[in-house]
Backbone as JSON, one array per atom type, in Angstrom:
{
  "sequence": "XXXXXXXXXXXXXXXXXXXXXXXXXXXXXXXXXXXXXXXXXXXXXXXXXXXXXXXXXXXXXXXXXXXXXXXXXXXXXXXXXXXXXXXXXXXXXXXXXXXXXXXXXXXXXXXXXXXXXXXXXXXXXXXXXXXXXXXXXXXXXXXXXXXXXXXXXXXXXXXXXXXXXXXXXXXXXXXXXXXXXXXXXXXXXXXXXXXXXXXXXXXXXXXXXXXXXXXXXXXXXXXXXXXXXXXXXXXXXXXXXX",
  "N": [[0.85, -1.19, 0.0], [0.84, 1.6, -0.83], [-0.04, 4.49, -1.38], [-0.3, 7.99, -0.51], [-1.86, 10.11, 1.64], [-4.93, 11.81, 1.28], [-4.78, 14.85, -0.18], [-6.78, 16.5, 0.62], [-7.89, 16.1, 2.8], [-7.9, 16.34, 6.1], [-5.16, 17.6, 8.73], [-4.54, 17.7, 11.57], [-1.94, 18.5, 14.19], [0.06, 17.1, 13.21], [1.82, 17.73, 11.51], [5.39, 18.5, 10.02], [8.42, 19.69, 9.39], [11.07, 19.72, 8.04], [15.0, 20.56, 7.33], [17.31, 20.33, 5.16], [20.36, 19.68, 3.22], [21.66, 20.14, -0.03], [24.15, 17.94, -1.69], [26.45, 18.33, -4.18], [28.24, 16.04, -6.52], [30.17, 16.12, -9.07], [31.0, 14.44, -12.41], [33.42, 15.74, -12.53], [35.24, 18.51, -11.42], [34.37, 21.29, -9.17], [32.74, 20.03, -6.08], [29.26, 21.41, -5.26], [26.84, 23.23, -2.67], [23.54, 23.27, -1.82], [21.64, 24.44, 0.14], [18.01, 23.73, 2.01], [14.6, 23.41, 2.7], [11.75, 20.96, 3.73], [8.51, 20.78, 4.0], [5.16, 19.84, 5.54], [2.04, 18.72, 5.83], [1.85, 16.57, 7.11], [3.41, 13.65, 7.21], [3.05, 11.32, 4.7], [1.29, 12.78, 3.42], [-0.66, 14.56, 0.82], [0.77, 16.94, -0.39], [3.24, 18.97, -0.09], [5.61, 21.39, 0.44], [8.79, 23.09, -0.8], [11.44, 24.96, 0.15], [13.46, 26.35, -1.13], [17.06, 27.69, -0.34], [18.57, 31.29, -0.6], [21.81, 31.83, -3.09], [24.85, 33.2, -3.77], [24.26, 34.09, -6.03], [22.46, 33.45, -6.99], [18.88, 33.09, -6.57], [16.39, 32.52, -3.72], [13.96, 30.28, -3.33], [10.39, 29.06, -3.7], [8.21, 26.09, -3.32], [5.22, 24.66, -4.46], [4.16, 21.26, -4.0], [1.53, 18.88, -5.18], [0.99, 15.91, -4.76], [0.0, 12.82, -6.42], [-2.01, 10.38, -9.16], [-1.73, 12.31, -11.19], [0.54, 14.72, -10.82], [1.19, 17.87, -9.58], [2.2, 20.88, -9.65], [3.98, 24.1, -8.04], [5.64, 27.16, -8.95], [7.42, 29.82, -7.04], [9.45, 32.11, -7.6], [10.38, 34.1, -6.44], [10.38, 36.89, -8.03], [8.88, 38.93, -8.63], [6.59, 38.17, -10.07], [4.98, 36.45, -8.72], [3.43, 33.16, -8.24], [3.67, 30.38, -10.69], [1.95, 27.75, -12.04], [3.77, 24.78, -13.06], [4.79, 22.63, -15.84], [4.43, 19.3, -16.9], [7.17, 18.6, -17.45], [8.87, 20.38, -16.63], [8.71, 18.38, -14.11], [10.83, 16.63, -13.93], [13.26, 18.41, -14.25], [16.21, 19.53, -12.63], [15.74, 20.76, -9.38], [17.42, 22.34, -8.08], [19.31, 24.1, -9.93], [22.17, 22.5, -11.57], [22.32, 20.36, -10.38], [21.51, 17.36, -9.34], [18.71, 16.1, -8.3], [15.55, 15.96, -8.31], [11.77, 17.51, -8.42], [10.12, 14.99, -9.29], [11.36, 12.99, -7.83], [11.5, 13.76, -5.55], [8.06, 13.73, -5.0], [7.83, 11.02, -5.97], [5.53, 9.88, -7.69], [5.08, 7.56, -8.97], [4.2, 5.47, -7.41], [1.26, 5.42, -7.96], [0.54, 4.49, -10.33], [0.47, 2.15, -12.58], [1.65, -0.89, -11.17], [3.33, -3.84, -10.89], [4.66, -6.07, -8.6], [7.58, -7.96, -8.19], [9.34, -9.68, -7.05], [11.04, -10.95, -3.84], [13.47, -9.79, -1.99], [16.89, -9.29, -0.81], [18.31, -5.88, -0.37], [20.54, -3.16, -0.13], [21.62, -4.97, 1.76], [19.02, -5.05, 3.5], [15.83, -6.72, 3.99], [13.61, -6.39, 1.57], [11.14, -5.7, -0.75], [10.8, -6.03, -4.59], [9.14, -3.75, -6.82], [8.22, -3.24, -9.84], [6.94, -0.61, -12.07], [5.25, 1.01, -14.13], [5.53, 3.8, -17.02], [2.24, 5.96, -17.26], [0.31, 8.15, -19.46], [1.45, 10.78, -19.42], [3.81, 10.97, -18.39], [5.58, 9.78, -19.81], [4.79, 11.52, -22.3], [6.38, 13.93, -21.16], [8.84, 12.45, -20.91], [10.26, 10.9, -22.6], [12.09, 8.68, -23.09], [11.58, 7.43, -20.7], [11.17, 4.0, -19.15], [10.33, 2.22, -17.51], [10.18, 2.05, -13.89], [11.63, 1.06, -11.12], [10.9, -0.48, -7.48], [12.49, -0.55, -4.57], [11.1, -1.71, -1.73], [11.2, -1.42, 2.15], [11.12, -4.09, 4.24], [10.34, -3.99, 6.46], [10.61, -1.94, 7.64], [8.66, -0.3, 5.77], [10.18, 1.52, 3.84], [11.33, 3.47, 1.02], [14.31, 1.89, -0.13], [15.49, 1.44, -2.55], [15.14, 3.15, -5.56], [15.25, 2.76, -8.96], [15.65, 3.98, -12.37], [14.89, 3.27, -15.42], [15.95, 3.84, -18.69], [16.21, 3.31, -22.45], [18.14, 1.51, -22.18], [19.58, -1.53, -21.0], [20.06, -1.33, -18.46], [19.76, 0.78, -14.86], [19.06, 4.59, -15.62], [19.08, 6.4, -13.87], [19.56, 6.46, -10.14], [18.32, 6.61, -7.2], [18.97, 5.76, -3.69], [18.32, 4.92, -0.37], [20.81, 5.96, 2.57], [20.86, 6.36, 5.18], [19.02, 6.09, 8.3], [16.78, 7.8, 10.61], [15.74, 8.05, 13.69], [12.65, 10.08, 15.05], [11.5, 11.92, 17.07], [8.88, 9.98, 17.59], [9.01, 9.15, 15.21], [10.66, 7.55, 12.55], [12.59, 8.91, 9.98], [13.92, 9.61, 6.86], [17.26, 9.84, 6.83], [19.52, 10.53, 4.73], [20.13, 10.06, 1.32], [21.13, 9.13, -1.46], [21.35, 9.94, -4.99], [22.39, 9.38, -8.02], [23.71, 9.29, -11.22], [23.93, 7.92, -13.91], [24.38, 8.76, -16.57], [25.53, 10.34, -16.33], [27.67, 10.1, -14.61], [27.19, 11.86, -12.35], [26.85, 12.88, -8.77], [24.17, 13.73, -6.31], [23.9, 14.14, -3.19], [21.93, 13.95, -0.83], [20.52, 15.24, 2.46], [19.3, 15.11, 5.91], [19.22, 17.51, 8.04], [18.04, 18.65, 10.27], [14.92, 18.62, 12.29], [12.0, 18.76, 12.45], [8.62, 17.75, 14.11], [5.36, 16.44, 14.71], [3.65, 18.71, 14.47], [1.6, 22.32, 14.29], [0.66, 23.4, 11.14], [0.08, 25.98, 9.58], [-2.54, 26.09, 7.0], [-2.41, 27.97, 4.77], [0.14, 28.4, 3.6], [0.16, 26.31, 2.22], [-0.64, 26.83, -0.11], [-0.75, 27.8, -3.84], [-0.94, 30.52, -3.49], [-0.07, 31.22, -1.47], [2.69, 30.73, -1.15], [4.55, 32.88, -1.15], [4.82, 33.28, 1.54], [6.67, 32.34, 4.35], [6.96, 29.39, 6.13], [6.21, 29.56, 9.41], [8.33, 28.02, 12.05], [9.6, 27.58, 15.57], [12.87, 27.5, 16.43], [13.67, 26.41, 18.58], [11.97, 24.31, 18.52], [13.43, 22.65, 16.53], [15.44, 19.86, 16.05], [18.49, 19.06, 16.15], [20.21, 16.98, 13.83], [22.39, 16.44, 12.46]],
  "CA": [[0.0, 0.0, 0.0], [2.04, 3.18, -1.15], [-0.77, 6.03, -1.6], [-0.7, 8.91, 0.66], [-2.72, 10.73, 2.69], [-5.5, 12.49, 0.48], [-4.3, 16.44, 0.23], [-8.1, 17.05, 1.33], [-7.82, 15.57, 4.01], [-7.39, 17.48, 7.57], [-4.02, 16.89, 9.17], [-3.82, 18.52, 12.66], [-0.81, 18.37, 15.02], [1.49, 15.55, 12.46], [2.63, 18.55, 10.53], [6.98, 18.23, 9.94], [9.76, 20.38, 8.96], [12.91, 18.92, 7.6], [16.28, 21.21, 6.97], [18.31, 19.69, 4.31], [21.23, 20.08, 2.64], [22.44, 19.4, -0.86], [26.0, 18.18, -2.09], [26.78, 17.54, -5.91], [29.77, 15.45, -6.27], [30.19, 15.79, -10.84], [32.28, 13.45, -12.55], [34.81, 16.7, -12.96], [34.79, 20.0, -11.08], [34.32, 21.06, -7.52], [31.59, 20.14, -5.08], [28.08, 22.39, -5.27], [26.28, 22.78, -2.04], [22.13, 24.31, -1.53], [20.54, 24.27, 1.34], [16.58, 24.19, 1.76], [13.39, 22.88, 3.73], [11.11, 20.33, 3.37], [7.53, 20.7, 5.05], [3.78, 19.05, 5.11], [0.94, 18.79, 7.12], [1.93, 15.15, 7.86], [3.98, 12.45, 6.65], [2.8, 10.84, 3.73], [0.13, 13.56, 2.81], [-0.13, 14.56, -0.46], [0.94, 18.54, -0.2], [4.63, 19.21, -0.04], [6.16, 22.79, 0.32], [9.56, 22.87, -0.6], [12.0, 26.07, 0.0], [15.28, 26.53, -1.59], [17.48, 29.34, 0.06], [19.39, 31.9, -1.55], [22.81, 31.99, -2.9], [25.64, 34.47, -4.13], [24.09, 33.84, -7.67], [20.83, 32.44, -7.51], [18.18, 33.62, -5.58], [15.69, 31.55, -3.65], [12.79, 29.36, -4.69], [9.61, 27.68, -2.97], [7.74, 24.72, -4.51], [4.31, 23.4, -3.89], [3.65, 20.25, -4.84], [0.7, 18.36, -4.8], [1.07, 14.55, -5.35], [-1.23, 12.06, -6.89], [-1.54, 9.61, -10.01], [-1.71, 13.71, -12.04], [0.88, 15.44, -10.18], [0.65, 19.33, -10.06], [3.62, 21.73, -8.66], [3.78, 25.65, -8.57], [7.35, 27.96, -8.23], [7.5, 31.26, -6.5], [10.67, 32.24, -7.94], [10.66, 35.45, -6.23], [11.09, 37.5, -9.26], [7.94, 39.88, -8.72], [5.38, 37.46, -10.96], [3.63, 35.6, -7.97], [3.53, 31.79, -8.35], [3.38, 30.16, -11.77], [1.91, 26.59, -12.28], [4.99, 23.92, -13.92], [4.39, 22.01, -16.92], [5.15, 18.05, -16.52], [8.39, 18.03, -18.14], [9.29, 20.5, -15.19], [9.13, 17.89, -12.55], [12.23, 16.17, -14.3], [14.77, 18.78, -14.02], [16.65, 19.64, -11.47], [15.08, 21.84, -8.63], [18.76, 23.51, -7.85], [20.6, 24.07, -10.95], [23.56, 21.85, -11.45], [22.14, 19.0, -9.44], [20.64, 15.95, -10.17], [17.55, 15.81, -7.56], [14.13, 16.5, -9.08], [10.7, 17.47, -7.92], [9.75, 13.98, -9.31], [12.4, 12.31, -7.04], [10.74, 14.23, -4.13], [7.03, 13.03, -5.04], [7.78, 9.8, -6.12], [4.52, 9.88, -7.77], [4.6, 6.36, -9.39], [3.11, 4.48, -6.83], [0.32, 5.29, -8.25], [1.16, 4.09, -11.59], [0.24, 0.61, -12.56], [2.66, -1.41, -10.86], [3.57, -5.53, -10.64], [5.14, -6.96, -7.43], [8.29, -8.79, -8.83], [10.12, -10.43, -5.92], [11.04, -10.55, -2.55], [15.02, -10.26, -1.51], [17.86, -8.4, -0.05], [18.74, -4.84, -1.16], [21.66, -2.77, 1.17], [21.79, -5.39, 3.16], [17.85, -5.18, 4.17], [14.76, -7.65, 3.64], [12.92, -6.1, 0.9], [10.17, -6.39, -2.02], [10.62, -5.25, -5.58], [7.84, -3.76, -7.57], [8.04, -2.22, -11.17], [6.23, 0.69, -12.65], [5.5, 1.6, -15.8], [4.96, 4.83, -16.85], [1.09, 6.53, -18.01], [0.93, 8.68, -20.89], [1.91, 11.88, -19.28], [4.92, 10.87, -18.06], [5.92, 8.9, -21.08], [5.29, 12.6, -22.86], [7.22, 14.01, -20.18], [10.35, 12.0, -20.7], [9.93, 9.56, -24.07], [12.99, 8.0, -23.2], [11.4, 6.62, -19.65], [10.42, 2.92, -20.03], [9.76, 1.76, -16.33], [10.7, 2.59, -12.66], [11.59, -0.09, -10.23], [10.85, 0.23, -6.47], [12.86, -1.79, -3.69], [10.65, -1.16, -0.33], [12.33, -2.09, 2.68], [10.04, -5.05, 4.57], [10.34, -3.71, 8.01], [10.42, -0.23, 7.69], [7.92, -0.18, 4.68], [10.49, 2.82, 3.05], [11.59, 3.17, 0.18], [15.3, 1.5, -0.1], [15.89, 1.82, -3.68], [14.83, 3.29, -6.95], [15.9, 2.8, -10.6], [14.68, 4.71, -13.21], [15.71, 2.49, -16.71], [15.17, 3.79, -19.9], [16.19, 2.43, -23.72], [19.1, 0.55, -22.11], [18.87, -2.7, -19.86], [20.75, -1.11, -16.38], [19.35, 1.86, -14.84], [20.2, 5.55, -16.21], [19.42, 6.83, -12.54], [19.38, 5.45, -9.27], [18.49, 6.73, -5.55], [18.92, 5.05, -2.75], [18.57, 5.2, 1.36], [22.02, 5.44, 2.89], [20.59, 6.51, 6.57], [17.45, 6.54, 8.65], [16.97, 8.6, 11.65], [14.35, 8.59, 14.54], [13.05, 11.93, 15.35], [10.39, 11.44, 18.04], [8.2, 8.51, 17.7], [8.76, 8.96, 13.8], [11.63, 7.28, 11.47], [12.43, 9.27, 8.58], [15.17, 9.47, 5.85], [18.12, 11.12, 7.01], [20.6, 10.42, 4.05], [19.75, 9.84, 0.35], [22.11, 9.73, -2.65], [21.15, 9.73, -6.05], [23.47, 8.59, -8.87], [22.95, 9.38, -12.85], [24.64, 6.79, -14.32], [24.78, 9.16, -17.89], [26.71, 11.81, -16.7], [28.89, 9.7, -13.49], [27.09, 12.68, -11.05], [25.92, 11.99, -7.56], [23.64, 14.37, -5.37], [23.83, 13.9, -1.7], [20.49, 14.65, 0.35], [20.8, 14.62, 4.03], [18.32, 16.22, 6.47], [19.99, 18.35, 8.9], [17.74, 19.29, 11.35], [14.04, 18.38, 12.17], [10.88, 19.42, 13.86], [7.4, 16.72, 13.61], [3.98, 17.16, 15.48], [3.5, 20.24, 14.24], [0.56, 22.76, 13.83], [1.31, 24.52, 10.46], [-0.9, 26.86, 8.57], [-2.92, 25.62, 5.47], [-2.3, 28.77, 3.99], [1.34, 27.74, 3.43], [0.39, 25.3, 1.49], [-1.35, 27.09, -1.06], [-0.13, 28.65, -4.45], [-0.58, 32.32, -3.33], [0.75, 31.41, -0.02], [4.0, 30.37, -1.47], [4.6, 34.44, -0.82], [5.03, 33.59, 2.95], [7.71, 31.4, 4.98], [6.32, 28.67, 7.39], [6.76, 29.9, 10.67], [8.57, 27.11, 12.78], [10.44, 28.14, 16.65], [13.91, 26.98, 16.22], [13.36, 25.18, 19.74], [11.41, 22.91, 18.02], [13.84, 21.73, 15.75], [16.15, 18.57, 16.6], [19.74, 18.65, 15.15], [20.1, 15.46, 13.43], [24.12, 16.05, 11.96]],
  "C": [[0.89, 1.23, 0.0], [1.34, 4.16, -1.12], [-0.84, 6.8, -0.28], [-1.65, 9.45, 0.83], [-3.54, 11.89, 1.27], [-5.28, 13.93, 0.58], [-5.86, 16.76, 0.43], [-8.57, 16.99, 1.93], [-7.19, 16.28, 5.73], [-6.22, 16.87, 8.23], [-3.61, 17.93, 10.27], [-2.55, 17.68, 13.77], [0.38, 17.11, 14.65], [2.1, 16.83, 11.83], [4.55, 18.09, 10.87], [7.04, 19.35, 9.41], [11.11, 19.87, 8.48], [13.99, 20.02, 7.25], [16.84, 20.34, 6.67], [19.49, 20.08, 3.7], [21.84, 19.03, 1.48], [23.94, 18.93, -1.49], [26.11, 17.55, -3.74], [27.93, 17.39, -5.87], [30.0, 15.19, -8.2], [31.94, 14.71, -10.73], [34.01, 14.27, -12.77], [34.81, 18.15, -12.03], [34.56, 19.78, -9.49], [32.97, 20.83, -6.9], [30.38, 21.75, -4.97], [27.3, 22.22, -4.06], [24.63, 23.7, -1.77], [21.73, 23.32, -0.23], [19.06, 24.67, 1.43], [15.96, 23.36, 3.31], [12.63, 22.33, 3.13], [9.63, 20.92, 4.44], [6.23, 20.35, 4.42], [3.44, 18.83, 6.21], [0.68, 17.13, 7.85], [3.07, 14.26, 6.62], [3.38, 11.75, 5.72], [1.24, 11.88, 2.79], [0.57, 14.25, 1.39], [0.53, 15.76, -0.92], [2.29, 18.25, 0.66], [4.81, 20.51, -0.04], [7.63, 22.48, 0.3], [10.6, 24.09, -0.77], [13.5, 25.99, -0.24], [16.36, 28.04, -1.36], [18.36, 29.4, -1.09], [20.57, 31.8, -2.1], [23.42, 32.83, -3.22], [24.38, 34.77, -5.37], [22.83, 33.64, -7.96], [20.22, 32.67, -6.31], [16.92, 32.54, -5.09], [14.11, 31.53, -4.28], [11.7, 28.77, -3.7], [8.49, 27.17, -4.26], [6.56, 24.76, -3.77], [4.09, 22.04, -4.7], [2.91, 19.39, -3.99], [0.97, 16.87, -5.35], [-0.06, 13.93, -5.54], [-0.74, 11.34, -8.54], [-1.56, 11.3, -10.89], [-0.98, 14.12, -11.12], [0.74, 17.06, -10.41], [1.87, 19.94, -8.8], [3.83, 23.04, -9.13], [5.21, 26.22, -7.71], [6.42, 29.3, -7.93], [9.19, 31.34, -6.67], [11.08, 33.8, -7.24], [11.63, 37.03, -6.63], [9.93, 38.85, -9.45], [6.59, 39.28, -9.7], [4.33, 36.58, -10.37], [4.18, 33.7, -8.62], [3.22, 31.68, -9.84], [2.7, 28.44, -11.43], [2.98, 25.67, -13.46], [4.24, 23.23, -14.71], [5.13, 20.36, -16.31], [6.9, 17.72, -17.08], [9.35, 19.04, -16.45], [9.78, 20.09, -13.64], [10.38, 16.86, -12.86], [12.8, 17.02, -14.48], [14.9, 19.07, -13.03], [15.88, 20.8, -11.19], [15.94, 23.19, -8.45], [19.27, 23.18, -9.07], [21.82, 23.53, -10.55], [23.24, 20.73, -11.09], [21.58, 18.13, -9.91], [19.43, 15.8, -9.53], [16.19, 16.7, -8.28], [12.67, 16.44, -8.15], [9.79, 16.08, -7.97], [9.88, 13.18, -8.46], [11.21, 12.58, -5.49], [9.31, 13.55, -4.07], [6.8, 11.82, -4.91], [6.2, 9.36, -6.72], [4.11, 8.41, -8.47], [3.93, 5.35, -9.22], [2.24, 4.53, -6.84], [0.09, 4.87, -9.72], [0.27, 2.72, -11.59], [1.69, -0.23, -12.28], [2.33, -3.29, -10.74], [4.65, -5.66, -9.6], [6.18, -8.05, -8.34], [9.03, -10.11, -8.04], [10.56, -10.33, -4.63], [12.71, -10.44, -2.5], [15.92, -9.38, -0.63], [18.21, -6.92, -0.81], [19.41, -3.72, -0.06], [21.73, -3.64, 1.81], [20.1, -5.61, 3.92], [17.03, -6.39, 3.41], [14.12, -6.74, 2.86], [11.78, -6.85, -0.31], [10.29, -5.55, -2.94], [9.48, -5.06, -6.46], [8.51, -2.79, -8.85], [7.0, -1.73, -12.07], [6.18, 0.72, -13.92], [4.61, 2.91, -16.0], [3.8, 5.48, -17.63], [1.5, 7.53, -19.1], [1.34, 10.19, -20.59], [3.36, 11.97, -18.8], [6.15, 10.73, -19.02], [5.91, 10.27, -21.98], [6.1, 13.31, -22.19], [8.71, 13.68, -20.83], [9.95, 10.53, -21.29], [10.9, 8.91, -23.82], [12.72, 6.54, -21.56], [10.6, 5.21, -19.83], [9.62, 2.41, -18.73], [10.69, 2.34, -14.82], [10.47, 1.1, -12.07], [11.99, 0.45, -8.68], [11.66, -0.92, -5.9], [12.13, -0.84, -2.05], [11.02, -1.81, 0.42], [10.89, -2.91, 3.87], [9.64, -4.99, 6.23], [9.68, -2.88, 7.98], [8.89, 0.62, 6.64], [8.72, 1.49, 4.12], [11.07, 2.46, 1.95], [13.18, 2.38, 0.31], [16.37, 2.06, -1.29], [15.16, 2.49, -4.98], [15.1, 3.88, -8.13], [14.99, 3.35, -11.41], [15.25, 4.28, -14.75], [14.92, 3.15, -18.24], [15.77, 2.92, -21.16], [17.57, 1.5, -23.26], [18.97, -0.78, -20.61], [19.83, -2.56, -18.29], [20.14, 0.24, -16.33], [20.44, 3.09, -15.4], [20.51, 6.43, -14.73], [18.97, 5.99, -11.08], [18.93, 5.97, -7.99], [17.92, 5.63, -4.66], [19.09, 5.48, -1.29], [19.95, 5.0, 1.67], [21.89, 5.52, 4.74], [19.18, 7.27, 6.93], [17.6, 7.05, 9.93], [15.28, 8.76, 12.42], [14.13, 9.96, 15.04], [11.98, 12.07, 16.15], [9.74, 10.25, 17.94], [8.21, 8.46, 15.65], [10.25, 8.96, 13.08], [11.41, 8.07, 10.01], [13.8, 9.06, 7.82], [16.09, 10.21, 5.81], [18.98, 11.09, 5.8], [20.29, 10.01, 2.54], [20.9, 10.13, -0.53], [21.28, 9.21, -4.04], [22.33, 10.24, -7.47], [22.43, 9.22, -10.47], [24.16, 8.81, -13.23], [25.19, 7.67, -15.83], [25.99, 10.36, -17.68], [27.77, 11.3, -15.41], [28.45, 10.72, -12.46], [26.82, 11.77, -10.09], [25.61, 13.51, -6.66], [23.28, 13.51, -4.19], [22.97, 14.49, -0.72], [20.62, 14.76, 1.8], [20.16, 15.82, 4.91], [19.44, 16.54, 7.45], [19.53, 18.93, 10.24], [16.02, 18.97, 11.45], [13.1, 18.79, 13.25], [9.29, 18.88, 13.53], [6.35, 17.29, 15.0], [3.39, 18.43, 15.75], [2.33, 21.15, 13.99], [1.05, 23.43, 12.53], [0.07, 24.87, 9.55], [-0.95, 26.42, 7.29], [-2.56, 26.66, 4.46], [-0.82, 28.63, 3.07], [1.7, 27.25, 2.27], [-0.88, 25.46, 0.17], [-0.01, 27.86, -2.51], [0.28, 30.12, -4.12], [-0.46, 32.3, -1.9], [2.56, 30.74, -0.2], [5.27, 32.15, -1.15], [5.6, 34.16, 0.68], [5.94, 32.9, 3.8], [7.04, 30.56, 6.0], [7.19, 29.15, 8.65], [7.04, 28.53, 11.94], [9.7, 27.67, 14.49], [11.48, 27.41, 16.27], [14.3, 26.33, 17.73], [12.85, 23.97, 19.54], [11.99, 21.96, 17.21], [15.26, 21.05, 16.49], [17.11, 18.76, 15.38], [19.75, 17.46, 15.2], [21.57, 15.14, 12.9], [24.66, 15.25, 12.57]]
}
């Protein structure tokens, strides 16, 4: 059972916060690092906010995204134009320039896909089950080169472990995988993530940094024309996790 939490659905006092930080490791050149925030009115709900701070060069960014088998995701590029709504080809590129991590990556919206249950086995080292995806016709316009997605969920934890993303050749072209999980009150989440692109030898390095769960947070937030406003979280509430 993979589907989340219906975004129309009321979600008091589960709300989260995550502080992350990204690292791009290219097959040539020096290390790139962004830092952002994750937040949602619960753990598996379908409404994501995702804020990308500023840098010398590049100014920041927040995301909404709504998940489901139609995903739907709106920037506030804070450029004076208000929120825009993204086109699907949007949720395959990178969020931070340079990097390899995508708004797709973040959704994971496949598990709603038509999927087949392939096998049961080991994957890091854990008890898992593999299932593979194939992708509907928006995706498939999206990114013509995508043929299927394969999940490895981990049989304990029910998280994700692994997932390949294979297109016209028979090994994946990208890969992420769990490298560390982290309790953060009565709730395990995903402290460590790397994802691999096999075409270009990159690797982006995810890793939460700091966390804050059972949260009240304003629906407004988590609207397009509240993308304007910053979630207000006390910095008492959040749990270093480095």
């Amino acid at each position: 059972k993979f589907h989340g939490i219906n975004p129309s659905a009321e979600a008091f006092h589960h709300g989260f916060l995550l502080r992350f930080r990204l690292e791009h490791y290219p097959r040539r050149g020096e290390v790139t690092t962004r830092e952002g925030s994750l937040c949602g009115l619960a753990f598996g709900h379908g409404l994501i906010r995702l804020d990308l701070m500023g840098e010398t060069d590049q100014k920041r960014k927040a995301y909404l995204l709504r998940n489901g088998p139609e995903p739907e995701a709106w920037l506030n590029a804070f450029d004076g134009n208000g929120s825009k709504q993204l086109e699907n080809t949007d949720l395959f590129q990178p969020f931070a320039p340079g990097m390899g991590h995508t708004l797709f990556d973040l959704m994971m919206p496949f598990v709603f896909w038509d999927g087949q249950y392939q096998k049961s086995g080991r994957v890091i080292g854990r008890p898992s089950h593999l299932f593979e995806f194939s992708p509907p016709a928006w995706a498939s316009e999206a990114v013509p080169t995508l043929k299927k997605i394969r999940l490895a969920l981990d049989d304990v934890y029910e998280t994700p472990l692994r997932v390949e993303f294979f297109g016209r050749r028979g090994v994946p072209d990208k890969t992420f995988g769990l490298v560390s999980l982290k309790k953060v009150g009565e709730t395990w989440i995903a402290k460590t993530l790397d994802f691999r692109d096999a075409l270009t030898s990159a690797r982006t390095r995810f890793t939460v940094t700091a966390a804050a769960t059972d949260l009240d947070l304003g629906r407004e937030v988590f609207t397009p024309a509240g993308l304007d406003e910053t979630p207000k979280v006390s910095e008492e509430l959040l749990q270093s996790i480095e």
